[in-house]
HTML snippet that shows the backbone in 3Dmol.js (N, CA, C, O; Angstrom):
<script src="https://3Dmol.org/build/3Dmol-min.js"></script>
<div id="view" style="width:600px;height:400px;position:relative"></div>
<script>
const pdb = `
ATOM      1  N   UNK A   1       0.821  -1.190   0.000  1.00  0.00           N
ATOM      2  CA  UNK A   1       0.000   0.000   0.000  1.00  0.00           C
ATOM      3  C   UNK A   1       0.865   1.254   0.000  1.00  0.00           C
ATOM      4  O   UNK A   1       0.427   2.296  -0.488  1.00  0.00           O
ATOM      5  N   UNK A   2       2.001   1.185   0.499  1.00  0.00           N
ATOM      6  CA  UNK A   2       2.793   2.579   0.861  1.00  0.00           C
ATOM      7  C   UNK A   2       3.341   2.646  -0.650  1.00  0.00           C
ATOM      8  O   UNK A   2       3.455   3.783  -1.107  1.00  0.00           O
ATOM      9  N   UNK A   3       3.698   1.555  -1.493  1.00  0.00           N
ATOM     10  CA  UNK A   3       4.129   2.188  -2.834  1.00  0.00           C
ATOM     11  C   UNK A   3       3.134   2.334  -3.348  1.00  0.00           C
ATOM     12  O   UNK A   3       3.404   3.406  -3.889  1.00  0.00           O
ATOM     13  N   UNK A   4       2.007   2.102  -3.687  1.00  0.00           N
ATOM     14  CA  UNK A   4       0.825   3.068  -4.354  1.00  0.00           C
ATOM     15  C   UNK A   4       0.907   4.250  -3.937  1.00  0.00           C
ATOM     16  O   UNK A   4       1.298   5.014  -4.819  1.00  0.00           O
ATOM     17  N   UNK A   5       0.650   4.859  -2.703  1.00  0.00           N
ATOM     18  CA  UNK A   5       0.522   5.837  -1.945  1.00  0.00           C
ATOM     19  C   UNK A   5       2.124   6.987  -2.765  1.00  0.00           C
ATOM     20  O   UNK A   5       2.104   8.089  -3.312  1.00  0.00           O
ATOM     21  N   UNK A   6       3.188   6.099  -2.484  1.00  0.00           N
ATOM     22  CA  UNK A   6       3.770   7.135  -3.363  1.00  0.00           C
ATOM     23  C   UNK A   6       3.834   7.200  -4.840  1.00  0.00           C
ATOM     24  O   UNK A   6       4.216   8.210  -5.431  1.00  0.00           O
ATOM     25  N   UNK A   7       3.402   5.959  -5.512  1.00  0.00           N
ATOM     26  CA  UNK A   7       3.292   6.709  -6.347  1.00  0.00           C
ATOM     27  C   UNK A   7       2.152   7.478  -7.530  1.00  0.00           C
ATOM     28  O   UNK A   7       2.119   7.784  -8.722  1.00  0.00           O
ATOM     29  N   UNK A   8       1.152   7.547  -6.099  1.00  0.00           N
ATOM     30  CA  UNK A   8       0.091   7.991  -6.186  1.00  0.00           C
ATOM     31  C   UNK A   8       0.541   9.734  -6.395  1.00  0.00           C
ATOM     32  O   UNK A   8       0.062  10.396  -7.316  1.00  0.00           O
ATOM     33  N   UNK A   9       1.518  10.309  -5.391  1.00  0.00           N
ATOM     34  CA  UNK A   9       1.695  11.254  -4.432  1.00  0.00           C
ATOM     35  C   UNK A   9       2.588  11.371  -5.925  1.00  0.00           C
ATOM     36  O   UNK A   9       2.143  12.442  -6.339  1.00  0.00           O
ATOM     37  N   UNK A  10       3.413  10.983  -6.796  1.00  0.00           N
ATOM     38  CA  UNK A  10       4.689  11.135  -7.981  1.00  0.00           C
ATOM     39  C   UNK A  10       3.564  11.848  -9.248  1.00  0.00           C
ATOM     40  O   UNK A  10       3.778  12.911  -9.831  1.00  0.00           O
ATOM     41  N   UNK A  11       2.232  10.850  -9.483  1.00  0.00           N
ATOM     42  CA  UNK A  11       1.086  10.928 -10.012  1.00  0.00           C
ATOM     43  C   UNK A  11       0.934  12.488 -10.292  1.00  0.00           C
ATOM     44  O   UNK A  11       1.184  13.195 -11.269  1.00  0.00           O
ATOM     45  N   UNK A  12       0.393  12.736  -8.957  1.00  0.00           N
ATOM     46  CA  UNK A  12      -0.477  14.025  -8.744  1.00  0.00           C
ATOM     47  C   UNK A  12       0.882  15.331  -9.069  1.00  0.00           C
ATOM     48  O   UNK A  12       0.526  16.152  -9.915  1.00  0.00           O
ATOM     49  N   UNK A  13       2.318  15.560  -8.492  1.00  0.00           N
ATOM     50  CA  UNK A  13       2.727  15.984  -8.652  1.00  0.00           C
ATOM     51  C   UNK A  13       3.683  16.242 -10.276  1.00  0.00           C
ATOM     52  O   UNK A  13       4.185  17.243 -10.788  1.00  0.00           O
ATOM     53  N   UNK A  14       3.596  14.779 -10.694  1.00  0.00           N
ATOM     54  CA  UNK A  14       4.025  15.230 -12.288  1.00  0.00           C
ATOM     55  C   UNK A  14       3.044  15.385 -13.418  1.00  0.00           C
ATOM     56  O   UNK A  14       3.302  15.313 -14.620  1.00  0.00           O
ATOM     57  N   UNK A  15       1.425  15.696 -12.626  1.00  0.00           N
ATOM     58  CA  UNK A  15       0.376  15.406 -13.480  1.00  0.00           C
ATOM     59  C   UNK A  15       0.483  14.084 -14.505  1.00  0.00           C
ATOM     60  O   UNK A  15       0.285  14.126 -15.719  1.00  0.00           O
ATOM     61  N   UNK A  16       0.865  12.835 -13.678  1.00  0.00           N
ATOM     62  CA  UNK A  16       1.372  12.162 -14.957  1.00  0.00           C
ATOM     63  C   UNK A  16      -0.384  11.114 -15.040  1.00  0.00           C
ATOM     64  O   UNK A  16      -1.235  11.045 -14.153  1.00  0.00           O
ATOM     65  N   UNK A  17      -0.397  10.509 -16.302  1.00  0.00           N
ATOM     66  CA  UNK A  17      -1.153   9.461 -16.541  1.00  0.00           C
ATOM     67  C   UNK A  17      -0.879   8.174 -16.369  1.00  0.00           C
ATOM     68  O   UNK A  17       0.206   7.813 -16.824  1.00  0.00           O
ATOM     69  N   UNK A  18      -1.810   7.039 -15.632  1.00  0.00           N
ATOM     70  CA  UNK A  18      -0.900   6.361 -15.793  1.00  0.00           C
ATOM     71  C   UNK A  18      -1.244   4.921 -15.997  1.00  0.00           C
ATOM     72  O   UNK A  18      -2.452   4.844 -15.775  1.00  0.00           O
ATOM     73  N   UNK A  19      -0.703   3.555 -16.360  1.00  0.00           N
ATOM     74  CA  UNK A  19      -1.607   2.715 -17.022  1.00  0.00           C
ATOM     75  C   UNK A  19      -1.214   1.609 -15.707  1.00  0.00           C
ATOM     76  O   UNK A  19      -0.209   1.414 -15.024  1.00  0.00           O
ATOM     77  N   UNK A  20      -2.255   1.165 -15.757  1.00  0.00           N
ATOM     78  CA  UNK A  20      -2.057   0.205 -14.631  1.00  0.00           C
ATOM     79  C   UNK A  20      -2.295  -1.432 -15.103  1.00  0.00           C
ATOM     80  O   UNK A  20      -3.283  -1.783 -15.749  1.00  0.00           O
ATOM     81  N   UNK A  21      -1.605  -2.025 -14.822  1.00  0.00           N
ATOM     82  CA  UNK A  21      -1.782  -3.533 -15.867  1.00  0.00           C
ATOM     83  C   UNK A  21      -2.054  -4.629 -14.071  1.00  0.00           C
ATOM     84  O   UNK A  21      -1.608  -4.870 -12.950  1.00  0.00           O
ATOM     85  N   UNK A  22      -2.915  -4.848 -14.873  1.00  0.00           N
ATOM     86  CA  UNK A  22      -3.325  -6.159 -13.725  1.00  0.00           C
ATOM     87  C   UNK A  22      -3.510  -7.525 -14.182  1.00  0.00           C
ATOM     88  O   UNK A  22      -3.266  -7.836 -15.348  1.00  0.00           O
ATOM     89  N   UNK A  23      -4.005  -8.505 -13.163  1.00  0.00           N
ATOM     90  CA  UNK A  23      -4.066  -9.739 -13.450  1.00  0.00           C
ATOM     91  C   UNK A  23      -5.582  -9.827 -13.814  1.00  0.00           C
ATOM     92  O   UNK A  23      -5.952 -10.688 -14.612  1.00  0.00           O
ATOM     93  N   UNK A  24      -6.616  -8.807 -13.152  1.00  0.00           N
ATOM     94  CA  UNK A  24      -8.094  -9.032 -14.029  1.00  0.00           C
ATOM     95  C   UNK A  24      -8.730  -7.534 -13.352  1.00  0.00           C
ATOM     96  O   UNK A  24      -8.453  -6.913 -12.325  1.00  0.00           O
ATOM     97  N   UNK A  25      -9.486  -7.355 -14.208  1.00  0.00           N
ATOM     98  CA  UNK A  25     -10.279  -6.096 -13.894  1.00  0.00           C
ATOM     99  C   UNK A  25     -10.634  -5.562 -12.232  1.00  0.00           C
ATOM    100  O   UNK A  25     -10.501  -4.387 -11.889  1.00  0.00           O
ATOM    101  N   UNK A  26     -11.281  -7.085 -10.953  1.00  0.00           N
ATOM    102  CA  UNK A  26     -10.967  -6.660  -9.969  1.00  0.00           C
ATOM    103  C   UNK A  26     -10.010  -5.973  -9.731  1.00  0.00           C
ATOM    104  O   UNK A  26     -10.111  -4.750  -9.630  1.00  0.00           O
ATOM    105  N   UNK A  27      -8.667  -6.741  -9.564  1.00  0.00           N
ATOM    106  CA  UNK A  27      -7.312  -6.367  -9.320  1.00  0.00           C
ATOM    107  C   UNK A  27      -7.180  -4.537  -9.587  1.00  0.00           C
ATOM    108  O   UNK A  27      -6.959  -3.706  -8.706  1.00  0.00           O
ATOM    109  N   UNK A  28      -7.361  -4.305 -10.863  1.00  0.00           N
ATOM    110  CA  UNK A  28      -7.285  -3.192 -11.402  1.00  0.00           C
ATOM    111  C   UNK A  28      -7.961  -2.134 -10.789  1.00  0.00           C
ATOM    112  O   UNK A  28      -7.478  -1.006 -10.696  1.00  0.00           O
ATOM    113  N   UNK A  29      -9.089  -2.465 -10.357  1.00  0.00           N
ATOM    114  CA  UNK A  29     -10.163  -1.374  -9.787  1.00  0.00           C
ATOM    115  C   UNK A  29      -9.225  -1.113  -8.528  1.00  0.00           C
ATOM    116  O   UNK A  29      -8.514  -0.200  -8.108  1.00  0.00           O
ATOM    117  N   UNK A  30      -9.500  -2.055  -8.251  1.00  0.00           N
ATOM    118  CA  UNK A  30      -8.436  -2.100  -5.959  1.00  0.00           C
ATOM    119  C   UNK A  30      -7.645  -1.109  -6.708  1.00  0.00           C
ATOM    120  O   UNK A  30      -8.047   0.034  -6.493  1.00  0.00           O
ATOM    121  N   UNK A  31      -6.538  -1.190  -7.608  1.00  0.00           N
ATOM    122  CA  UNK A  31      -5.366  -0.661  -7.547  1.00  0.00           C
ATOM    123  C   UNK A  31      -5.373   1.138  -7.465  1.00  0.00           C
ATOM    124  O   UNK A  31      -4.686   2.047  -7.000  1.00  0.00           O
ATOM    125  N   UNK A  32      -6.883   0.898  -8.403  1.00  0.00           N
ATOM    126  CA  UNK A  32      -6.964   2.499  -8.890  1.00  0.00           C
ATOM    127  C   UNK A  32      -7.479   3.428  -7.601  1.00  0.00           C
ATOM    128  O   UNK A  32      -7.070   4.482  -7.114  1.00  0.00           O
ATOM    129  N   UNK A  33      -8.596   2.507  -7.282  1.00  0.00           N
ATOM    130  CA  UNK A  33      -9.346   3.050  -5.990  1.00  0.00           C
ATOM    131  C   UNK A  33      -8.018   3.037  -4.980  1.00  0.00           C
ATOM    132  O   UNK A  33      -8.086   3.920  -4.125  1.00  0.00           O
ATOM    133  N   UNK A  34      -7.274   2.519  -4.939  1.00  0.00           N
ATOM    134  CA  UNK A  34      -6.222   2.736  -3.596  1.00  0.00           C
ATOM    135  C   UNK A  34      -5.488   4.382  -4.176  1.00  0.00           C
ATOM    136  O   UNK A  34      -5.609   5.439  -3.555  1.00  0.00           O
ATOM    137  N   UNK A  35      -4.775   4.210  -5.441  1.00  0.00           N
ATOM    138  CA  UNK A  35      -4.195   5.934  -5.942  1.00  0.00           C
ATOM    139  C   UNK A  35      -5.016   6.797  -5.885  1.00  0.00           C
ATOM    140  O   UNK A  35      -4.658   7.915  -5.515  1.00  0.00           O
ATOM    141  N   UNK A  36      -6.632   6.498  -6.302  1.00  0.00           N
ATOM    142  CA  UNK A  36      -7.627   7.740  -5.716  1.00  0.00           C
ATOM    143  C   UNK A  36      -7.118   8.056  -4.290  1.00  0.00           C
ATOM    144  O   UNK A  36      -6.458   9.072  -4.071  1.00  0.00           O
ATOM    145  N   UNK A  37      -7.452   7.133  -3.292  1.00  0.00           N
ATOM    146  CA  UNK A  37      -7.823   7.391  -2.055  1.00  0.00           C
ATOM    147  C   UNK A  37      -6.329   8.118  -1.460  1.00  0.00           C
ATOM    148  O   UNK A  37      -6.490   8.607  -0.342  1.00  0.00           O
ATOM    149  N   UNK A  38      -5.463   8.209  -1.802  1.00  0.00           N
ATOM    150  CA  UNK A  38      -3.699   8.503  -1.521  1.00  0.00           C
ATOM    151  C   UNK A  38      -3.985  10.315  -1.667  1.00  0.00           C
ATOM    152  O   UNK A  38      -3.563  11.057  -0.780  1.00  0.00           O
ATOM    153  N   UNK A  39      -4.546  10.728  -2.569  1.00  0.00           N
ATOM    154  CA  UNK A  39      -4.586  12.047  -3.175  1.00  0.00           C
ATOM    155  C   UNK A  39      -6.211  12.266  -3.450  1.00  0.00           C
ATOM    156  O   UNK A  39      -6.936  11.972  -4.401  1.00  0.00           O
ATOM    157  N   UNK A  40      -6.493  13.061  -1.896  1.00  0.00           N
ATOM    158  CA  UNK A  40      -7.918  13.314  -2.079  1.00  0.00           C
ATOM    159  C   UNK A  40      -7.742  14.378  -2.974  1.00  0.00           C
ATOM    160  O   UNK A  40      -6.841  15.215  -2.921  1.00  0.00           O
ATOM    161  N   UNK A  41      -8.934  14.284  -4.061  1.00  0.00           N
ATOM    162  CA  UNK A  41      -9.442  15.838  -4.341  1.00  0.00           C
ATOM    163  C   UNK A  41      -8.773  15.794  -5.399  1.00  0.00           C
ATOM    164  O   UNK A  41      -8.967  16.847  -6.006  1.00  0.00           O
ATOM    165  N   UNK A  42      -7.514  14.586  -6.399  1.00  0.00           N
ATOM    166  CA  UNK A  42      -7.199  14.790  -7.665  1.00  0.00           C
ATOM    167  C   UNK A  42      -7.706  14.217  -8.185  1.00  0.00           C
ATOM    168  O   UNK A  42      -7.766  13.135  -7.602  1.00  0.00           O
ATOM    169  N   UNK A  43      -8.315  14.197  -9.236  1.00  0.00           N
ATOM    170  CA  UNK A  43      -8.439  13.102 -10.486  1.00  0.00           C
ATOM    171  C   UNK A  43      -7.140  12.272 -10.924  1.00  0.00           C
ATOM    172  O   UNK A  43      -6.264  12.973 -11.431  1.00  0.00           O
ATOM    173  N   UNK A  44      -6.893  11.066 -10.831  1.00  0.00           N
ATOM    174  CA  UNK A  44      -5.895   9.939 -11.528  1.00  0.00           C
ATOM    175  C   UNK A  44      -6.660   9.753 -12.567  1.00  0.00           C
ATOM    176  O   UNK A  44      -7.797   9.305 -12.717  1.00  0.00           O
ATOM    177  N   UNK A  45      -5.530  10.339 -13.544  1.00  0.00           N
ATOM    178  CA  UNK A  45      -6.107   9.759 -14.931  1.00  0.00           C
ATOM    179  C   UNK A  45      -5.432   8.959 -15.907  1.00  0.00           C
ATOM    180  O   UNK A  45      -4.472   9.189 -16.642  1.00  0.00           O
ATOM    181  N   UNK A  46      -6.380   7.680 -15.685  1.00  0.00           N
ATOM    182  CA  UNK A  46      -5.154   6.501 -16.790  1.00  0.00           C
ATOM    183  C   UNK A  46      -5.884   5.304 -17.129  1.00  0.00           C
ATOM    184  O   UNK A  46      -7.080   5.473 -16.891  1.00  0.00           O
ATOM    185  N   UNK A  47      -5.649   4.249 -17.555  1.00  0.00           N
ATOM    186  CA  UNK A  47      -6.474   3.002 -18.082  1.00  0.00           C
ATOM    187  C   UNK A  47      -6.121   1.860 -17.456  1.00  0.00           C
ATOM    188  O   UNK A  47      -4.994   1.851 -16.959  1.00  0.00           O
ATOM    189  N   UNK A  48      -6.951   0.662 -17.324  1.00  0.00           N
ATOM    190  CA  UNK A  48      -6.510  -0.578 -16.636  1.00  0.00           C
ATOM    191  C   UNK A  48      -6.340  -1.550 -17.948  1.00  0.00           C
ATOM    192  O   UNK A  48      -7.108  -1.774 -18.884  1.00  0.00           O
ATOM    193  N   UNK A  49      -5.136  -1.998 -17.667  1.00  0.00           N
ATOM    194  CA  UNK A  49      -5.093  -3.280 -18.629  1.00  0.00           C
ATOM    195  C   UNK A  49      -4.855  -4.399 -18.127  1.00  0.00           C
ATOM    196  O   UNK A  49      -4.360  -4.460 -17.002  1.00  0.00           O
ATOM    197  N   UNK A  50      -5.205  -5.737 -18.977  1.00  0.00           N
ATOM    198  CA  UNK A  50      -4.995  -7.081 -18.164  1.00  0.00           C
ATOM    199  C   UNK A  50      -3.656  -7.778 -18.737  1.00  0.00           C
ATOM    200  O   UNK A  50      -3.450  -8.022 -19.926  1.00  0.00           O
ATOM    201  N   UNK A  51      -2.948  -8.000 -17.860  1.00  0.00           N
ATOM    202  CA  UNK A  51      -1.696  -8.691 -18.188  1.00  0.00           C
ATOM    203  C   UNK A  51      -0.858  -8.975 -16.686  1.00  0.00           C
ATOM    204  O   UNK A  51      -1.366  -8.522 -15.660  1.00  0.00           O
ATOM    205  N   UNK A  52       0.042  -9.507 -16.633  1.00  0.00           N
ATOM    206  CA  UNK A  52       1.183 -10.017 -15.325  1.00  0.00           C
ATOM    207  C   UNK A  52       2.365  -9.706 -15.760  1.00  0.00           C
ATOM    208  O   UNK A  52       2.786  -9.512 -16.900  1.00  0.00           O
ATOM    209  N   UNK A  53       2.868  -9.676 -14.719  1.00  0.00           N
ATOM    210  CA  UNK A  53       3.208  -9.096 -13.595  1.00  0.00           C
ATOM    211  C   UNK A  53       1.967  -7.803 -13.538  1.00  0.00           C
ATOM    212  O   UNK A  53       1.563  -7.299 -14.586  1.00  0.00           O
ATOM    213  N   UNK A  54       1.561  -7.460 -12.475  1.00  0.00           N
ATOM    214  CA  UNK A  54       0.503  -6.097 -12.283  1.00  0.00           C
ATOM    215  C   UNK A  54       2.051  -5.217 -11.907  1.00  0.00           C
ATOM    216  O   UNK A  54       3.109  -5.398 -11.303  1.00  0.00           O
ATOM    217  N   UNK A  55       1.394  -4.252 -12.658  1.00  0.00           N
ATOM    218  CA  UNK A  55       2.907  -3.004 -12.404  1.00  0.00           C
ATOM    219  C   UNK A  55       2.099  -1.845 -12.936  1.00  0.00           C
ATOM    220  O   UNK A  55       1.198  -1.874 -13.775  1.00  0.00           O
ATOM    221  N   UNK A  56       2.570  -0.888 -12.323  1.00  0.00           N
ATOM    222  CA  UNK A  56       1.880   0.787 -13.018  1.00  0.00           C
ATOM    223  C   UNK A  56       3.341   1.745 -13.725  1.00  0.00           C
ATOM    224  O   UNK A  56       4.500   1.916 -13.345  1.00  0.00           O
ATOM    225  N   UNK A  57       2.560   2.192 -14.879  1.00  0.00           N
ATOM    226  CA  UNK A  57       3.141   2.616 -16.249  1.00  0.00           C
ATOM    227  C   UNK A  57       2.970   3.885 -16.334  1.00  0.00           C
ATOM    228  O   UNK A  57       1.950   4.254 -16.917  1.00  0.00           O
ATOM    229  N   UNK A  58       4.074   5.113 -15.684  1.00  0.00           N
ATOM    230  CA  UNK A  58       3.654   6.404 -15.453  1.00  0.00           C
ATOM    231  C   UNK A  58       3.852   7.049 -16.825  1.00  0.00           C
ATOM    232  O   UNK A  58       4.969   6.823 -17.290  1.00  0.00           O
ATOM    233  N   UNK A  59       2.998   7.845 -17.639  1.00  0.00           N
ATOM    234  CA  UNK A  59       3.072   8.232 -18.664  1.00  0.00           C
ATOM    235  C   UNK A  59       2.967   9.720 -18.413  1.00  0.00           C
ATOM    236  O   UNK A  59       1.909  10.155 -17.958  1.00  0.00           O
ATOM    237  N   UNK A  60       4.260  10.773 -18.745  1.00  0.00           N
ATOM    238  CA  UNK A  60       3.915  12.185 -19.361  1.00  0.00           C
ATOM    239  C   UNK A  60       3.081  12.302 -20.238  1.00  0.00           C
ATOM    240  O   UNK A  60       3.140  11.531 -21.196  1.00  0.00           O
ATOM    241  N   UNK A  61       1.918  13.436 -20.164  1.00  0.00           N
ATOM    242  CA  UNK A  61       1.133  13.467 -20.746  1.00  0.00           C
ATOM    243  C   UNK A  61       1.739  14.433 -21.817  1.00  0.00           C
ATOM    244  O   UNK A  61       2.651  15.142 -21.391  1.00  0.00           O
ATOM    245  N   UNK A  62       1.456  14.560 -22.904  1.00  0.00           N
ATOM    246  CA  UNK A  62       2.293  15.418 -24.478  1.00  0.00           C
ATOM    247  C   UNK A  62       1.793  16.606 -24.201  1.00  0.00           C
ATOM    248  O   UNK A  62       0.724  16.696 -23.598  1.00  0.00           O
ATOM    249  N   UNK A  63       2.629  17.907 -24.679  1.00  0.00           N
ATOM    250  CA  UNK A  63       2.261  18.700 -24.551  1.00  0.00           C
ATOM    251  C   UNK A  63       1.127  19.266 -25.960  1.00  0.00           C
ATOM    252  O   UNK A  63       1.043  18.508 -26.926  1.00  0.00           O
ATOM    253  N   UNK A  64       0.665  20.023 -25.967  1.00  0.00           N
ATOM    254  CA  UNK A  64      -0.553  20.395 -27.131  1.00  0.00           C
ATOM    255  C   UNK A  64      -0.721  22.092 -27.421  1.00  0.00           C
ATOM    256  O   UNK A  64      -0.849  23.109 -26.739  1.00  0.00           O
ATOM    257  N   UNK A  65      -0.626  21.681 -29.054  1.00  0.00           N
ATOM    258  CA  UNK A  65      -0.664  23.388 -29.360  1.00  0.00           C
ATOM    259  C   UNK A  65       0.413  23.894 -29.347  1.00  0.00           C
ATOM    260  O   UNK A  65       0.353  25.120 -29.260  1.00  0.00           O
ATOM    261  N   UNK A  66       1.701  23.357 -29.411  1.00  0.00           N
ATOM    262  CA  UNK A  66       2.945  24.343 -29.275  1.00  0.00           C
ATOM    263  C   UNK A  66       3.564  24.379 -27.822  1.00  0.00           C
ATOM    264  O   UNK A  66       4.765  24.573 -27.634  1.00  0.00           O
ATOM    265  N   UNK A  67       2.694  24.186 -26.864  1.00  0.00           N
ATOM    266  CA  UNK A  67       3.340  24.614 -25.515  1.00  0.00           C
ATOM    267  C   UNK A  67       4.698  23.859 -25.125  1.00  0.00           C
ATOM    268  O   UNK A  67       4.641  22.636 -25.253  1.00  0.00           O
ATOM    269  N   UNK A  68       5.848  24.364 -24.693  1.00  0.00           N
ATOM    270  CA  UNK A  68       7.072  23.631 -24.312  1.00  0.00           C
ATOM    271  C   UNK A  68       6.828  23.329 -22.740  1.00  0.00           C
ATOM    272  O   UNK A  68       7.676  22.716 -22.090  1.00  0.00           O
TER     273      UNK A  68
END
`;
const viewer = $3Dmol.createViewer("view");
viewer.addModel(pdb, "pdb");
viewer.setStyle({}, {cartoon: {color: "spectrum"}});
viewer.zoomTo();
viewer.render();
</script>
């Protein structure tokens, strides 16, 4: 739980997205609902996929329109 929690807490601070791969859709939900609950009040925004090892996939989100 404490590495969700941080990198729940990595999440919110690099605005990152992020993909979370599990062993089945339960799995996936727990995982997400635990990074919600780490960072009240942000939106985590990312997708669950099914596959093993379960591991989370922090993605920079692109920038848009020119912005550096």
């Amino acid at each position: 739980m404490e590495l969700l929690r941080g990198a729940a807490q990595r999440i919110r601070r690099g605005e990152l997205r992020v993909i979370i791969v599990a062993r089945n859709d339960a799995e996936g939900r727990w995982i997400y609902q635990q990074l919600r609950e780490a960072v009240p009040g942000y939106r985590v925004r990312g997708d669950i996929k099914l596959g093993s090892p379960p591991r989370l996939l922090l993605i920079q989100p692109v920038a848009v329109g020119g912005e550096s």
